[in-house]
C-alpha positions as a printed Julia matrix, in Angstrom:
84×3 Matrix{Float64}:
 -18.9    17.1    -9.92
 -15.9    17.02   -8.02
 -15.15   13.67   -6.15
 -15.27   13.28   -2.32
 -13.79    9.74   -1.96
 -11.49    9.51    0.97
  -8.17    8.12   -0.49
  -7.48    4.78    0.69
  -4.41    3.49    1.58
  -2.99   -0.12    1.52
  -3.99   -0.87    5.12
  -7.68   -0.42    4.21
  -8.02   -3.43    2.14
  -8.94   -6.79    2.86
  -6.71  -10.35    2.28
  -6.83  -11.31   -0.8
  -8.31   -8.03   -2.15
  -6.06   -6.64   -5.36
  -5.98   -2.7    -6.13
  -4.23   -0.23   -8.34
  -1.43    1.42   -6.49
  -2.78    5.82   -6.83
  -0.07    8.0    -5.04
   3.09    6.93   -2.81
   3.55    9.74    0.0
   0.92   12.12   -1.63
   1.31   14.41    1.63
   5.19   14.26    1.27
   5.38   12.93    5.01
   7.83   10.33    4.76
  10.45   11.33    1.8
  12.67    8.5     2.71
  10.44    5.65    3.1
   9.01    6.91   -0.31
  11.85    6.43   -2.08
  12.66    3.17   -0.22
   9.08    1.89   -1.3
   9.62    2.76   -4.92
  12.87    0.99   -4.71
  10.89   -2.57   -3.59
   8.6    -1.97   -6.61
   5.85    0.27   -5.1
   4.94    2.03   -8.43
   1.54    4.16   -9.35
  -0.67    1.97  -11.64
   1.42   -1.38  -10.07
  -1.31   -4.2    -8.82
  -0.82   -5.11   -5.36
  -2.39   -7.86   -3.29
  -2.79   -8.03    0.39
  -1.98  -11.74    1.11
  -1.67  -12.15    5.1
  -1.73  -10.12    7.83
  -0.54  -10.93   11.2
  -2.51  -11.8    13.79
  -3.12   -9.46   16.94
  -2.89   -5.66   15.3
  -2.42   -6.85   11.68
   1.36   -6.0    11.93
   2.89   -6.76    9.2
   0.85   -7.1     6.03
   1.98   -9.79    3.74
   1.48   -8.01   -0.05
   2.51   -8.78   -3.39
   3.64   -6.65   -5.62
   4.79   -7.54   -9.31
   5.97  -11.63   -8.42
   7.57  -10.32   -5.2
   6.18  -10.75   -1.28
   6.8    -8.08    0.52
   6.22   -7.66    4.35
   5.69   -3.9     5.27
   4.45   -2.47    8.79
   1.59   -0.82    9.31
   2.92    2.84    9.05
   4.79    2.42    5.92
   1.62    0.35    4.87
  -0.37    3.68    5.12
   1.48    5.71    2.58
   0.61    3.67   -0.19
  -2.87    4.96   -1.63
  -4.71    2.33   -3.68
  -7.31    2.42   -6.1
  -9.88   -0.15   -6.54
């Protein structure tokens, strides 16, 4: 049976929650930023954790990734599909 799970991205997940990066860019949107994100350590199968987000729109989002913090907006936030 073929799944219907709506692909979540990194701004879907909670503080402190930890997921399985899936896809960077799966819809090809954002070439650039991809390649930028893979270059900071955004990987598929790399753990991340959502550490902080700021208050009053959650903009940025604190995350780890490997033993670095990273702080990434929103927007580049939501090309990063995770699985739990």
């Amino acid at each position: 049976m073929p799944s219907t799970a709506v692909p979540r991205t990194i701004n879907a997940l909670a503080a402190g929650e930890v997921a399985l990066i899936a896809a960077i860019d799966p819809a090809g949107q954002a070439p650039d930023a991809a390649i930028r994100l893979c270059e900071l350590g955004f990987d598929e199968g790399v753990p991340v954790e959502i550490l902080h987000r700021a208050p009053f729109g959650g903009d940025p989002i604190a995350v780890r990734v490997g033993n670095m913090v990273v702080a990434l907006r929103r927007d580049m936030a939501g090309l990063i599909e995770v699985a739990a």
